[in-house]
N, CA, C and O atoms as a DFTB+ gen file, in Angstrom:
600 C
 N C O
     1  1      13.451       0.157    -105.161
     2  2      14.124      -0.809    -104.313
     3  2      13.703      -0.603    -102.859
     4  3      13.526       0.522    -102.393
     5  1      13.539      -1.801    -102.117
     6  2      12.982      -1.588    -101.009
     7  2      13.816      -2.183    -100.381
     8  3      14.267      -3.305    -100.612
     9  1      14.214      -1.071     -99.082
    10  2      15.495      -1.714     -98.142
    11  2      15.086      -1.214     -96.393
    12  3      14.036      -0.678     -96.040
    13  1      16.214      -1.567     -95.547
    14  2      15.715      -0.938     -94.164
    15  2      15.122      -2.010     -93.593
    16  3      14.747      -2.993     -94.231
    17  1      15.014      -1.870     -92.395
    18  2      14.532      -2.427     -91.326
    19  2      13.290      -1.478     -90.623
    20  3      13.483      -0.387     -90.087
    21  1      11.886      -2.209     -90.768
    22  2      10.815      -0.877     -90.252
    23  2       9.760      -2.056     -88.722
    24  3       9.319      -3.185     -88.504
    25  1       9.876      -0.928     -88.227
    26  2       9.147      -1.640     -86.978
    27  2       7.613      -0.948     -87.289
    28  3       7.337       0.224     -87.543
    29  1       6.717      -2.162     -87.167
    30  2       5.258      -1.362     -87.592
    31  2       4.212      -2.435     -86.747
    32  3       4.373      -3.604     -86.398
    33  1       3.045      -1.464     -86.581
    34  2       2.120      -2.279     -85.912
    35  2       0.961      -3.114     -86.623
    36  3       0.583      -2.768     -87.742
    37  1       0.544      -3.926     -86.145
    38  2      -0.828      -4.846     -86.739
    39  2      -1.796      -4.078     -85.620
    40  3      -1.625      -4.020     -84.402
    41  1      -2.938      -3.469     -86.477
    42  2      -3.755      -3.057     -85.877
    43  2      -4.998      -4.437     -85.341
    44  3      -4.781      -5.594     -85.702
    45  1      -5.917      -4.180     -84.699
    46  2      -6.969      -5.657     -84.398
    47  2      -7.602      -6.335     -85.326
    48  3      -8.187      -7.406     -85.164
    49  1      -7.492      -5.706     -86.333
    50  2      -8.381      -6.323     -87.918
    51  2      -7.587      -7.162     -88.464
    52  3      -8.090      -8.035     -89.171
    53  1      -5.637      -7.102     -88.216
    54  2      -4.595      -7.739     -89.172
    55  2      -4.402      -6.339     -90.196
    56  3      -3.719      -6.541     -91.200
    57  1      -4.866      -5.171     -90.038
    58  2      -3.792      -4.490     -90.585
    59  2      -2.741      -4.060     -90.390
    60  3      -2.205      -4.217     -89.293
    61  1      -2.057      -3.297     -91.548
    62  2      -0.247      -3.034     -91.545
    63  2      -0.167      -1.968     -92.074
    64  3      -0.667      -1.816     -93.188
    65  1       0.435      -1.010     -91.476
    66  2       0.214       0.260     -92.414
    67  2       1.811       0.470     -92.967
    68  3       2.772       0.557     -92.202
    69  1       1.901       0.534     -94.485
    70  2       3.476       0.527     -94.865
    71  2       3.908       2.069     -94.890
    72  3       3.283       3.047     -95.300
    73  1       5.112       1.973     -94.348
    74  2       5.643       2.803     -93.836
    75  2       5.709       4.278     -95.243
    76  3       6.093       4.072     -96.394
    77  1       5.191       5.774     -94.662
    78  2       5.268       6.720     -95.628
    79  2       6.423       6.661     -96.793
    80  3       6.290       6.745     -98.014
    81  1       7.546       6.497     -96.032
    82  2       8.914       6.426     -97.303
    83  2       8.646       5.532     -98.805
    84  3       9.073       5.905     -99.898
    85  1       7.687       4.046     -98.516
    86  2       7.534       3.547     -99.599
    87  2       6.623       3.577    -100.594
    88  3       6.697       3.190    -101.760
    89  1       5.280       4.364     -99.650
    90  2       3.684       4.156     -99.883
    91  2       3.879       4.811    -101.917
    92  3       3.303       4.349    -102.902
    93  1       4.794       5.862    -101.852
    94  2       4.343       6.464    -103.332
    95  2       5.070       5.502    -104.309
    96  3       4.541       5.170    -105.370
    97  1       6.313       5.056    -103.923
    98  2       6.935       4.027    -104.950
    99  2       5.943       3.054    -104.974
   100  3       5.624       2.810    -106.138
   101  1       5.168       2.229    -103.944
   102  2       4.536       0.897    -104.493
   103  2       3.260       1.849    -105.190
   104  3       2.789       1.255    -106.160
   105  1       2.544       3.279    -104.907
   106  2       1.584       3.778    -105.466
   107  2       1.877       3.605    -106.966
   108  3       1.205       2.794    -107.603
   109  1       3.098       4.512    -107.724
   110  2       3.422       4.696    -109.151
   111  2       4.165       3.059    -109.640
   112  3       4.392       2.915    -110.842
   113  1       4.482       1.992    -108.761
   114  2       5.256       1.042    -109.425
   115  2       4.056       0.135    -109.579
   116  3       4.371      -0.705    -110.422
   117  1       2.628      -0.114    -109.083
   118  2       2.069      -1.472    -108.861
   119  2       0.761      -0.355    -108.671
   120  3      -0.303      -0.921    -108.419
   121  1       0.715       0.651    -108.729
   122  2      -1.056       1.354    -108.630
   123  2      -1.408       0.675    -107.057
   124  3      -2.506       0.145    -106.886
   125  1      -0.788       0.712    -106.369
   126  2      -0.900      -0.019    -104.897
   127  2      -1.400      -1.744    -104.610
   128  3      -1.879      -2.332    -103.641
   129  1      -0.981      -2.171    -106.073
   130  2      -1.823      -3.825    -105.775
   131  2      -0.231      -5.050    -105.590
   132  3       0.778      -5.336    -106.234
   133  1      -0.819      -5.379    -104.444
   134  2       0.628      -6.214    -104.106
   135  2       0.329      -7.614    -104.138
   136  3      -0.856      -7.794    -104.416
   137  1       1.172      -8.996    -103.897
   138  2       1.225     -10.181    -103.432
   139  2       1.761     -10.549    -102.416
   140  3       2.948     -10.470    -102.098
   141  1       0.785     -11.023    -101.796
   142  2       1.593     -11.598    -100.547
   143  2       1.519     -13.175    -100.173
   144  3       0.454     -13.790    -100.111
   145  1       2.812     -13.754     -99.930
   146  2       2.631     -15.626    -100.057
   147  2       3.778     -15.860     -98.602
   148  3       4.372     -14.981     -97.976
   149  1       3.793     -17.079     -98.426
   150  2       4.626     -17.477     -97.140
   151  2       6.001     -17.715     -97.592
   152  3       6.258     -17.713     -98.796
   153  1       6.732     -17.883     -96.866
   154  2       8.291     -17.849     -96.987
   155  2       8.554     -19.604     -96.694
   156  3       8.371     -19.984     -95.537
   157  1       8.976     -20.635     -97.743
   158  2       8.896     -21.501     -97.076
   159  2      10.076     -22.049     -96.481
   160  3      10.021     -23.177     -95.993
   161  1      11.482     -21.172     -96.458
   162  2      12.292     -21.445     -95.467
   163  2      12.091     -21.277     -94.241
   164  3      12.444     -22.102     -93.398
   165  1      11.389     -19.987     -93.929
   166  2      11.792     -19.615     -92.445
   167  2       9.599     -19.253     -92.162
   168  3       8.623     -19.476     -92.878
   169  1       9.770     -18.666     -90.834
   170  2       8.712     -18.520     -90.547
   171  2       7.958     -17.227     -90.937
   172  3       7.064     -16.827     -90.192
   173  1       8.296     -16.500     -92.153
   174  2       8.045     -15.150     -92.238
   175  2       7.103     -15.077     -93.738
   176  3       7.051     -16.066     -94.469
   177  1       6.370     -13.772     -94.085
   178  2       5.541     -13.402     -95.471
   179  2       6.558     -12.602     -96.391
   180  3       7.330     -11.716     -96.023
   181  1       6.424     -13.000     -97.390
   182  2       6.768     -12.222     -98.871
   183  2       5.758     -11.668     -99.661
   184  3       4.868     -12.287    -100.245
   185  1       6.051      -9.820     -99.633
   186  2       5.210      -9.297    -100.078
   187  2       5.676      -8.143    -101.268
   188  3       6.315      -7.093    -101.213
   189  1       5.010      -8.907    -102.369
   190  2       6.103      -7.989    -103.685
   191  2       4.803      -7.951    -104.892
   192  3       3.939      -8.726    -105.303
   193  1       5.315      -6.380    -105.192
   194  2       4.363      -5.717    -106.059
   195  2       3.864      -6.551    -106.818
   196  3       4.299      -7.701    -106.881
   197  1       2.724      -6.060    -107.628
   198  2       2.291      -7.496    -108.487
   199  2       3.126      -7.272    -109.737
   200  3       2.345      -7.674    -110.599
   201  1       4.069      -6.936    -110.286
   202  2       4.688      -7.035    -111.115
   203  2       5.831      -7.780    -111.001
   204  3       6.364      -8.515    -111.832
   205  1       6.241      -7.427    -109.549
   206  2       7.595      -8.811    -109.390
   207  2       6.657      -9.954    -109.293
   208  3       6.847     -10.963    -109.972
   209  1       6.105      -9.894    -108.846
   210  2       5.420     -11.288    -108.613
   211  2       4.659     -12.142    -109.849
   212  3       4.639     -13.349    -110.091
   213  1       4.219     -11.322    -110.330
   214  2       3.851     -12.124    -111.872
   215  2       4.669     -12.482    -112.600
   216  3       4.279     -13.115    -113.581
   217  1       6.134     -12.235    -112.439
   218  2       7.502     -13.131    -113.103
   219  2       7.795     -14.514    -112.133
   220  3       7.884     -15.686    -112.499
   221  1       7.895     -14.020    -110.959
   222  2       8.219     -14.913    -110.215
   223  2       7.312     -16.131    -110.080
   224  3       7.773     -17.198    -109.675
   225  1       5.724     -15.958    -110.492
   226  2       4.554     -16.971    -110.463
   227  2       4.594     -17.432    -111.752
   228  3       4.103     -18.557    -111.850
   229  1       5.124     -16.828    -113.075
   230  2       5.607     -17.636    -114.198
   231  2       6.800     -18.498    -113.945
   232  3       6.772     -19.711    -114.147
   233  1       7.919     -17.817    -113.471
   234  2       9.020     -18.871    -113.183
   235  2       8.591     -20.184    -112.282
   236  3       9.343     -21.151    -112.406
   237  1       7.340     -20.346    -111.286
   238  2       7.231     -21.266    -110.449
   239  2       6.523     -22.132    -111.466
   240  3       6.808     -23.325    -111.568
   241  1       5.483     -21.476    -112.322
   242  2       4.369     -22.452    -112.500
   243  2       5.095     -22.988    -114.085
   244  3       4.380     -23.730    -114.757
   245  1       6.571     -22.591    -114.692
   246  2       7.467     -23.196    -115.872
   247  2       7.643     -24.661    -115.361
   248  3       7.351     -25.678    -115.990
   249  1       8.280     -24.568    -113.850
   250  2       9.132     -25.586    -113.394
   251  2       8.214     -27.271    -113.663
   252  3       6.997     -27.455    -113.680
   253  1       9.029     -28.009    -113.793
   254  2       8.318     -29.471    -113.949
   255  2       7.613     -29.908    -113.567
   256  3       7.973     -30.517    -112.559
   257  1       6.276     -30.038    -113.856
   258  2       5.170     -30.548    -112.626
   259  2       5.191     -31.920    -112.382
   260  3       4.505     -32.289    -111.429
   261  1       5.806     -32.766    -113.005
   262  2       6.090     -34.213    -112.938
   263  2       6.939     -34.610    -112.034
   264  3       7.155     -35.811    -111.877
   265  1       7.844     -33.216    -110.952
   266  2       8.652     -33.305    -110.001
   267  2       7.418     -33.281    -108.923
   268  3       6.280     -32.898    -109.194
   269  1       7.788     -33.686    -107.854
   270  2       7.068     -33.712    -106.500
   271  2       7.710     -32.883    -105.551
   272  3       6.906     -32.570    -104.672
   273  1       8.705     -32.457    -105.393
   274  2       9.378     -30.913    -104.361
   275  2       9.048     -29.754    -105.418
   276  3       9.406     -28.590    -105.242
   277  1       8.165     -30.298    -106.789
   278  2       8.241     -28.235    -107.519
   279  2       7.129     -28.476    -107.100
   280  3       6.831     -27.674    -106.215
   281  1       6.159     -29.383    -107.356
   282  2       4.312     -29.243    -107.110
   283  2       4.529     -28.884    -105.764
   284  3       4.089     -27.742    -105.625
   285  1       5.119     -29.424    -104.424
   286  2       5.056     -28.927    -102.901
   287  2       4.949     -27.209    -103.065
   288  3       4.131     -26.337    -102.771
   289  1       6.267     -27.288    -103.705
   290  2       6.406     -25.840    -103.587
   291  2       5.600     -24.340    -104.720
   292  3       5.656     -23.118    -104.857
   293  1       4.984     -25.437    -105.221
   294  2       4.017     -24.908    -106.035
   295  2       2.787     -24.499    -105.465
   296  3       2.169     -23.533    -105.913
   297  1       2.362     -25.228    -104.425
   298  2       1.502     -25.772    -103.822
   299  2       1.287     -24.630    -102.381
   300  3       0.213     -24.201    -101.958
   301  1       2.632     -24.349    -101.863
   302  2       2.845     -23.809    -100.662
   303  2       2.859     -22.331    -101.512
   304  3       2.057     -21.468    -101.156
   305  1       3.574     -22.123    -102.380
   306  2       4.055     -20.825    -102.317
   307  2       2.632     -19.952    -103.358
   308  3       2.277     -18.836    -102.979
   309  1       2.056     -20.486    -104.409
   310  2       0.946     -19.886    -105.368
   311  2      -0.121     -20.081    -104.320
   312  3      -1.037     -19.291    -104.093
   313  1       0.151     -21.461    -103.583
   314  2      -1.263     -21.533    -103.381
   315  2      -2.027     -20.358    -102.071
   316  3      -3.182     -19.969    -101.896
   317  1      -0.724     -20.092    -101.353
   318  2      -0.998     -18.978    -100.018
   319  2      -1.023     -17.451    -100.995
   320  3      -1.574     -16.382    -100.731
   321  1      -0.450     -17.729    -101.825
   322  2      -0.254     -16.018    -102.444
   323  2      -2.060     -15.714    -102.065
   324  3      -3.054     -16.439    -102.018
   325  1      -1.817     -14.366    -101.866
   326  2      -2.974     -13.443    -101.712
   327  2      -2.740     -11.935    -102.327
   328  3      -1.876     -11.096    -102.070
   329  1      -3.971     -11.920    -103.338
   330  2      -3.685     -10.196    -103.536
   331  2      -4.444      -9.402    -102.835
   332  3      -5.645      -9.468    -102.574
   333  1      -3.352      -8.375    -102.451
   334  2      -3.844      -7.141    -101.677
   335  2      -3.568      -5.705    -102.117
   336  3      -2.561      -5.290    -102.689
   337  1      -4.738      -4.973    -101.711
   338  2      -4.346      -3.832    -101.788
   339  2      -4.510      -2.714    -101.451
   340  3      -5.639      -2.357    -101.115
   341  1      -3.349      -1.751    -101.438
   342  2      -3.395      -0.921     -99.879
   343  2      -4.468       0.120    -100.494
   344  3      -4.897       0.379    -101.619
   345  1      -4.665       0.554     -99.260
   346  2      -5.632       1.444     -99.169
   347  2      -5.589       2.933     -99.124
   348  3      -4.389       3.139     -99.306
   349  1      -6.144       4.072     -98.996
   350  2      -5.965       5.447     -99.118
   351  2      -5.100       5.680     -97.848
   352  3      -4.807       6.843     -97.572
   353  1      -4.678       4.685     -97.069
   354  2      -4.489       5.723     -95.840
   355  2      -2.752       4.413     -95.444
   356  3      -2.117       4.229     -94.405
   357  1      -2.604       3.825     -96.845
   358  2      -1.353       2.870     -96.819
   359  2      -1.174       1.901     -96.041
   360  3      -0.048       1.640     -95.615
   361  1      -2.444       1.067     -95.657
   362  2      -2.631      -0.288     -95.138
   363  2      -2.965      -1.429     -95.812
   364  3      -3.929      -1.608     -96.557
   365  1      -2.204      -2.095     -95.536
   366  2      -2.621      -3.886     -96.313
   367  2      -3.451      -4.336     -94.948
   368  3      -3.146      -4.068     -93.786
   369  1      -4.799      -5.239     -95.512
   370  2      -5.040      -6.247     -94.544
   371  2      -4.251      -8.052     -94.855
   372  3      -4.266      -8.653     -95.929
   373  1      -3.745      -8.449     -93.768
   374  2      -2.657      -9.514     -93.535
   375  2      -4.193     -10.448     -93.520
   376  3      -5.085     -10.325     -92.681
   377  1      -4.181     -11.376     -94.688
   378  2      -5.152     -12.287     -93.969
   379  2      -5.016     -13.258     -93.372
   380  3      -3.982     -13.865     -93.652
   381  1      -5.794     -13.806     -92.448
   382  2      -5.564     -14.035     -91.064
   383  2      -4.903     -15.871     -90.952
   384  3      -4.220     -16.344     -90.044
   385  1      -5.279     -16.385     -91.883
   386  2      -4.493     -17.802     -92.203
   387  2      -2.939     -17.366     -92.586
   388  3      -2.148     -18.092     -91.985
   389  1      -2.352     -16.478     -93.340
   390  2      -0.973     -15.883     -93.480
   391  2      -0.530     -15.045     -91.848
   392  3       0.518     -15.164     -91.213
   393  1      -1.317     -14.508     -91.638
   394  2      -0.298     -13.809     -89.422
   395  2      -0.767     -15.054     -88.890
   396  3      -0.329     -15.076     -87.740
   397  1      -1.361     -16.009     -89.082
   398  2      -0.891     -17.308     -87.930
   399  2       0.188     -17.877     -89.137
   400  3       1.285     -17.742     -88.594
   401  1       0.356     -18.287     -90.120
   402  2       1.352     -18.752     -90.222
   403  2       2.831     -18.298     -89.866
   404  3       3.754     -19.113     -89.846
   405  1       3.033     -16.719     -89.538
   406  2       4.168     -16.141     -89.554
   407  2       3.946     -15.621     -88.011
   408  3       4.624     -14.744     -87.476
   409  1       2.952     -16.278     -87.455
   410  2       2.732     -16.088     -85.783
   411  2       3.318     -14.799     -85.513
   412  3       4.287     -14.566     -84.790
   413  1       2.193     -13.498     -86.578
   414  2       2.563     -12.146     -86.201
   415  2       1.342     -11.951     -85.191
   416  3       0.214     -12.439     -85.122
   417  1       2.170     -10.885     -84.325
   418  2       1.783     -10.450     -83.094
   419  2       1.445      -8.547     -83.686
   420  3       1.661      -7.980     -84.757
   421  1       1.008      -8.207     -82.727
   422  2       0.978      -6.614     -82.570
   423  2       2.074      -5.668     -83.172
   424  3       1.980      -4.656     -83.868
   425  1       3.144      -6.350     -82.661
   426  2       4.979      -5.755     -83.229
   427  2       5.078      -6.926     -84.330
   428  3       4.850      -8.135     -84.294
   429  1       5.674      -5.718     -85.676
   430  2       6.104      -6.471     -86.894
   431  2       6.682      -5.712     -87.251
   432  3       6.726      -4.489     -87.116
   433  1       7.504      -6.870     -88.069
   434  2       8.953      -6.069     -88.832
   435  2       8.589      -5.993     -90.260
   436  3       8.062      -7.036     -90.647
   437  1       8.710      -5.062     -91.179
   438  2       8.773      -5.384     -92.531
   439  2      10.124      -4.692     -93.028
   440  3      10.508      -3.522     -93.034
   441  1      10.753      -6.050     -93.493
   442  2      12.034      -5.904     -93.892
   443  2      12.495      -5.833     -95.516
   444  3      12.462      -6.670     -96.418
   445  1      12.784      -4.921     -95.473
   446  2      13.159      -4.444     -97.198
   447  2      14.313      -5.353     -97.810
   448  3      15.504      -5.452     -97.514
   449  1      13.342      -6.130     -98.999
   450  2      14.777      -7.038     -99.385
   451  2      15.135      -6.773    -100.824
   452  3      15.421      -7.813    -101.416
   453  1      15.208      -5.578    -101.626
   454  2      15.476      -5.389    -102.869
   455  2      14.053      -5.223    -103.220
   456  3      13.400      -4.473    -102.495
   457  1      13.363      -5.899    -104.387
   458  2      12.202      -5.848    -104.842
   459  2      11.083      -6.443    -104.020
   460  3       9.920      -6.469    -104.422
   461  1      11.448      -6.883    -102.940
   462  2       9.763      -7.204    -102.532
   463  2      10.500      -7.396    -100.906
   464  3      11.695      -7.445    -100.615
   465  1       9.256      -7.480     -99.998
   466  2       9.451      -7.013     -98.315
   467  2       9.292      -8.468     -97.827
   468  3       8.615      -9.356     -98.346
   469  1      10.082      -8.526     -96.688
   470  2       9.801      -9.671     -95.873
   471  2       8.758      -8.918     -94.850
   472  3       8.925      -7.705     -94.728
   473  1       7.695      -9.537     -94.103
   474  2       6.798      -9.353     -93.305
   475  2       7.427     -10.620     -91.672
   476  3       7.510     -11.842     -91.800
   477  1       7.685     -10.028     -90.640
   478  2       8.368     -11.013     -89.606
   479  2       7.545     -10.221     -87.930
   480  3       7.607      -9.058     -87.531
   481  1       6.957     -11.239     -87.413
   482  2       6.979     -11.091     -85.935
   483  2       7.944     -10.441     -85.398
   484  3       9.005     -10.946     -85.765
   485  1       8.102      -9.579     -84.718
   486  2       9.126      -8.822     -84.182
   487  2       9.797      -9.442     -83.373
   488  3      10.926      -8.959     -83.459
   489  1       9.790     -10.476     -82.396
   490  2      10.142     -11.211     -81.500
   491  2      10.813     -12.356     -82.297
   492  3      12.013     -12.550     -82.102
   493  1      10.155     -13.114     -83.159
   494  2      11.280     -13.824     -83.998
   495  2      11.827     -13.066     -85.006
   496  3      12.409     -13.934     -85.657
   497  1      12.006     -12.127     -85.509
   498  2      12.949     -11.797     -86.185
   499  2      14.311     -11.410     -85.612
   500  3      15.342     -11.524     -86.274
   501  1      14.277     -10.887     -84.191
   502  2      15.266     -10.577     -83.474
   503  2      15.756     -11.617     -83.186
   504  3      16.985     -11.577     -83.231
   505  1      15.148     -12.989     -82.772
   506  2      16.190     -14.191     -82.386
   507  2      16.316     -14.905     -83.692
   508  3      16.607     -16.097     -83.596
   509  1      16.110     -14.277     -85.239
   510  2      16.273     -15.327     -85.972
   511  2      17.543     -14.449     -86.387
   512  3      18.502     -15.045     -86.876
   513  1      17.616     -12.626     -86.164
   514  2      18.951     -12.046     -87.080
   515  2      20.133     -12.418     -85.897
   516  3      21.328     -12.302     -86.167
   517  1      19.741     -12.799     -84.787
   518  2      20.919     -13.169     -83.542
   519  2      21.780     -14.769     -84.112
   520  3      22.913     -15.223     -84.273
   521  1      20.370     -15.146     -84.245
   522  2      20.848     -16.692     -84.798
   523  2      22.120     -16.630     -86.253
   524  3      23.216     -17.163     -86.430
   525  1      21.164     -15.587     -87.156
   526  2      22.087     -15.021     -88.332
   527  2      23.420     -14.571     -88.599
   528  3      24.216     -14.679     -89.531
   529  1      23.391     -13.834     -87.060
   530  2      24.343     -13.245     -86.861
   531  2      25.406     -14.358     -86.101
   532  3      26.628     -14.226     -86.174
   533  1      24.896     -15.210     -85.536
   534  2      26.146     -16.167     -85.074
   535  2      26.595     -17.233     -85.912
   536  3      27.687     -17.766     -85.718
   537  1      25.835     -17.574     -86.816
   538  2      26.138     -18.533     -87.745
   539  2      26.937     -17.980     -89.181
   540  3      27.465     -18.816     -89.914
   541  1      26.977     -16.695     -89.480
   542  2      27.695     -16.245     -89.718
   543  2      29.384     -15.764     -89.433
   544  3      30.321     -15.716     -90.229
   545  1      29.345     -15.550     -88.456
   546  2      30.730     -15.382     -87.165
   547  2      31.090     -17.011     -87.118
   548  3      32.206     -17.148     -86.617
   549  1      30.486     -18.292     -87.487
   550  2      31.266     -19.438     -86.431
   551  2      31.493     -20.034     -88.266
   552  3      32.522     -20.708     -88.316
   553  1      30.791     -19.931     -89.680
   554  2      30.873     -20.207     -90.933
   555  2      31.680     -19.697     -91.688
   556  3      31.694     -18.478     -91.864
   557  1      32.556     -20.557     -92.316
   558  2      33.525     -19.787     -93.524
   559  2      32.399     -18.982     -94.029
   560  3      31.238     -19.070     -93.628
   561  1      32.856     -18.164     -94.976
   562  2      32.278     -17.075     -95.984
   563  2      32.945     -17.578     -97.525
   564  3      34.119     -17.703     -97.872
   565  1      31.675     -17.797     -98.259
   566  2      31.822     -18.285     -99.709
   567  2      33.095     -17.153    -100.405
   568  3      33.279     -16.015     -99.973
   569  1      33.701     -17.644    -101.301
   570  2      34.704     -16.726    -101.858
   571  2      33.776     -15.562    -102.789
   572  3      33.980     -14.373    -103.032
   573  1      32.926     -16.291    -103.087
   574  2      32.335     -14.433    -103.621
   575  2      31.821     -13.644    -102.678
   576  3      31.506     -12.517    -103.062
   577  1      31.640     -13.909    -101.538
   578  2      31.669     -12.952    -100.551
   579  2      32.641     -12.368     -99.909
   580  3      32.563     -11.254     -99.390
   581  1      33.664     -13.137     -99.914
   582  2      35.001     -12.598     -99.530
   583  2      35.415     -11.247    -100.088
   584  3      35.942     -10.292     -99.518
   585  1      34.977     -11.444    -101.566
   586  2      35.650     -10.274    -102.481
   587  2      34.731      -9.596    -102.673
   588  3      34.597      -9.406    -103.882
   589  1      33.837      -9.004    -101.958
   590  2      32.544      -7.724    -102.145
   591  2      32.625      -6.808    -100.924
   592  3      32.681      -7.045     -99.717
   593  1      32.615      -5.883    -101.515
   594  2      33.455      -4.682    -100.024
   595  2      32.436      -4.179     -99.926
   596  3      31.699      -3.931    -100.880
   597  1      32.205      -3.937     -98.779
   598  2      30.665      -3.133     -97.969
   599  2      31.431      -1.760     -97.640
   600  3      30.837      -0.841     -97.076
């Protein structure tokens, strides 16, 4: 499980070096080979071992192709996927059509979301968890959230 909040740099090539704490879990869970595709809510990358991801690219490519919002999103989300894989020294290279889409800079966040990482500009991720954080405070809270104790 991958969790935390990690501040990490893009070196000049578009690499990312993932942080020591995870490097041996994605080593023994995925032999170091990952996916990485765009997020098409927000402006950020999804990057999950190739084993989550080969469920999740069956569940996309089940959905109805005779719909026109599953082909979009068929379209956006398989079609950016990229496989990568890290290297001896625990770097992904970000390729470079995916950090302009998520307009990563030098400072990046990779944010642990259960089975696979969000990848975020450091500068928008801070005004998007501010934003998060107020729209939360001014929004009821669904009743199954009500009843889950942190």
């Amino acid at each position: 499980m991958f969790r935390g909040v990690n501040q990490v740099n893009l070196d000049a090539k578009g690499r990312m070096a993932i942080p020591a704490r995870y490097r041996e879990m994605i080593s023994v869970q995925c032999a170091g080979h990952l996916v990485m595709t765009i997020d098409t809510e927000e402006r950020c990358l999804l990057l999950y071992p190739i084993d989550e991801w080969t469920i999740i690219e069956e569940k996309i490519n089940a959905l109805p192709s005779l719909n026109s919002v599953t082909r979009r999103l068929q379209r956006l989300i398989i079609g950016h996927a990229a496989d990568l894989d890290m290297d001896s020294h625990g770097r992904l290279l970000i390729p470079a059509l995916l950090r302009d889409y998520a307009g990563l800079s030098k400072k990046t966040i990779l944010l642990g979301q259960g089975r696979k990482f969000e990848i975020w500009d450091e500068d928008n991720w801070n005004s998007t968890r501010d934003r998060y954080l107020q729209e939360v405070e001014a929004e009821q809270l669904p009743d199954s959230l009500l009843n889950l104790s942190l």
